[in-house]
C-alpha positions in Angstrom: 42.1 105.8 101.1 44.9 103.4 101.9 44.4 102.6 98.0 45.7 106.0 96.7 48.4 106.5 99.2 50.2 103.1 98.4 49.5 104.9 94.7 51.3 107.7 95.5 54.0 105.9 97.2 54.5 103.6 94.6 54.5 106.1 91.8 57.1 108.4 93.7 59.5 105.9 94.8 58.9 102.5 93.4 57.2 102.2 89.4 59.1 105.1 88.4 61.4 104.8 84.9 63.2 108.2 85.2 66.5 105.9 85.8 66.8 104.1 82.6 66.1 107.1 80.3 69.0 107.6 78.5 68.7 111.1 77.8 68.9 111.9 81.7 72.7 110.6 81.9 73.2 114.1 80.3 71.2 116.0 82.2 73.1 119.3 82.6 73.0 120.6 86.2 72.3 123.7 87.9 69.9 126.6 86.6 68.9 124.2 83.6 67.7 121.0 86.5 65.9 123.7 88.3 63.4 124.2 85.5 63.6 120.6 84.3 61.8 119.2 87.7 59.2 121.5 88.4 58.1 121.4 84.3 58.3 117.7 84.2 56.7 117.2 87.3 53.5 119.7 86.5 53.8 117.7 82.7 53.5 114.0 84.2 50.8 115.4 86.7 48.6 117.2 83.9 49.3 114.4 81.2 48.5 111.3 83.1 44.8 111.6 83.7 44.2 113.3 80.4 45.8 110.4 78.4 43.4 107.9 80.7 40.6 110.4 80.2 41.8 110.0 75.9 41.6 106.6 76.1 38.8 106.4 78.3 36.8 108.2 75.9 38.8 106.4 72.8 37.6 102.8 74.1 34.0 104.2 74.6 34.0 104.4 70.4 36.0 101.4 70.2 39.0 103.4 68.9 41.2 102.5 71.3 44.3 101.7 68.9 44.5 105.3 68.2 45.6 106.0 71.6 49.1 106.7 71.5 49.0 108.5 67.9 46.4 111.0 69.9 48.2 111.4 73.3 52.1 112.7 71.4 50.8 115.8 69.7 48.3 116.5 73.0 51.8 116.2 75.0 53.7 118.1 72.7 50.9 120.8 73.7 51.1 120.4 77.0 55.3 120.7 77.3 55.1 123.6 74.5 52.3 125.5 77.1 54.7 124.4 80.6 57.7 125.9 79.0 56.1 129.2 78.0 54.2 129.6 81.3 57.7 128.6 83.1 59.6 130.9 81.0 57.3 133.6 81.7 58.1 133.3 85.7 61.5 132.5 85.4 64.1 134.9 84.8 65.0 135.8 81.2 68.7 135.4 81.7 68.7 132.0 82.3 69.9 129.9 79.3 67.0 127.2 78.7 67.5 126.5 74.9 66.8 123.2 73.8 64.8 122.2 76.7 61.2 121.1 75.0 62.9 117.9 73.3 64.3 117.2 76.3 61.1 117.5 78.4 58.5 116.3 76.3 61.0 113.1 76.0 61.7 113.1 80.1 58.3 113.5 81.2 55.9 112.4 78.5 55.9 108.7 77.8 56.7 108.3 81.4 53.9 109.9 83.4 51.0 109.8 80.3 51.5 106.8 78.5 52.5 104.1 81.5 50.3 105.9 84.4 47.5 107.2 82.3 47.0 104.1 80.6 47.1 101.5 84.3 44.7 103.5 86.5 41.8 102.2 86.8 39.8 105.3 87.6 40.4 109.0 87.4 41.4 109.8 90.7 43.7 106.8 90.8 45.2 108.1 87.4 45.5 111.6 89.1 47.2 110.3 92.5 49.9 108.6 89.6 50.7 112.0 87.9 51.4 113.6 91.2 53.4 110.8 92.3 54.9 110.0 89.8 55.9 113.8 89.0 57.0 114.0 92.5 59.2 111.4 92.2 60.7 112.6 88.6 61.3 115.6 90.6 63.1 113.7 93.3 65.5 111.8 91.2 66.8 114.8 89.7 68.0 116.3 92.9 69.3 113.4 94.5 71.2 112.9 90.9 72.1 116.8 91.0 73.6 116.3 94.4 75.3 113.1 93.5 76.9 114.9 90.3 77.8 118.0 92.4 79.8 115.5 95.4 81.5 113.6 92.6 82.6 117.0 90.8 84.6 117.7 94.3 86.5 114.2 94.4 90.0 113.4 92.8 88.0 111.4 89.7 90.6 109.0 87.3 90.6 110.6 84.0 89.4 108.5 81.6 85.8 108.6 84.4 85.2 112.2 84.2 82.4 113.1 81.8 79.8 110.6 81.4 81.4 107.4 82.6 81.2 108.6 85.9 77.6 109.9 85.1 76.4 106.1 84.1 78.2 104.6 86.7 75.9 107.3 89.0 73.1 107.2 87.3 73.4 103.1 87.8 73.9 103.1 91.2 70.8 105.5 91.8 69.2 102.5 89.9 70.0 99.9 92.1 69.4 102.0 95.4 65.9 102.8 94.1 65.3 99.3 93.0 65.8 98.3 96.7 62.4 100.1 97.6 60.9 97.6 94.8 58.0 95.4 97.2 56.8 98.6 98.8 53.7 98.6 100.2 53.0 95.4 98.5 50.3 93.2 100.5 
């Protein structure tokens, strides 16, 4: 049991690459973040154990190099079906154009490909998705409340925009990479 919460903790706060995407530097804040976390997060929890359950079934026929070609279109799928079932329950006025690049790239290759593929069983590959989701999810807000504290401050001008988004972005980096070692025997 001790296994799949050091899994969890590890996914959520430690073996997670949401901070070196360069896509999320840009991430726009408010309404738009609000659907980003939750989709990505239910995409990296669905997506992880059905790419190890791909490959595991892949390796089985000895076809394991067709993996990754596989695993993109059932992703694309998957964001394409989280987007229309979010869209559905959110409300209609909310601008959300553009947003399936944007997740498909966020939370695919990072929850399917590097969770999905390490677990060495099901349930571990499960317990990565929902950390690792979790922890997608918790990046954004910290980064959304970062963004909104350095809006209010008397910023230099040639900072505002995204300068002062990669310097924020970095720093979010290197205060995560402090939690590196984390339950580590």
């Amino acid at each position: 049991m001790s296994e799949f919460i050091f899994v969890l903790i590890g996914a959520a706060l430690v073996n997670h690459l949401v901070l070196s995407l360069p896509a999320l530097a840009g991430t726009p804040p408010g309404a738009r973040l609000r659907f980003i976390g939750p989709a990505t997060a239910l995409l990296i929890l669905l997506a992880a154990p059905l790419s190890w359950l791909l490959q595991r079934q892949l390796q089985a026929f000895d076809l394991g190099y067709l993996h990754l070609m596989l695993v993109l279109p059932l992703l694309a799928t998957l964001a394409w079906g989280i987007q229309v079932l979010i869209l559905r329950w959110q409300r209609p006025e909310q601008p959300l154009d553009g947003l399936l690049p944007l997740l498909l790239g966020n939370g695919a290759g990072l929850g399917a490909l590097l969770a999905g593929t390490s677990a060495e069983s099901f349930p571990i590959a499960l317990t990565l998705g929902l950390g690792g989701g979790l922890g997608f999810w918790l990046i954004l807000q910290l980064l959304n409340d970062l963004f909104e504290r350095v809006e209010q401050c008397d910023v230099p001008t040639p900072f505002r925009g995204a300068p002062l988004q990669l310097i924020c972005t970095g720093l979010m980096g290197m205060a995560f990479l402090g939690l590196n070692g984390l339950g580590a025997a």
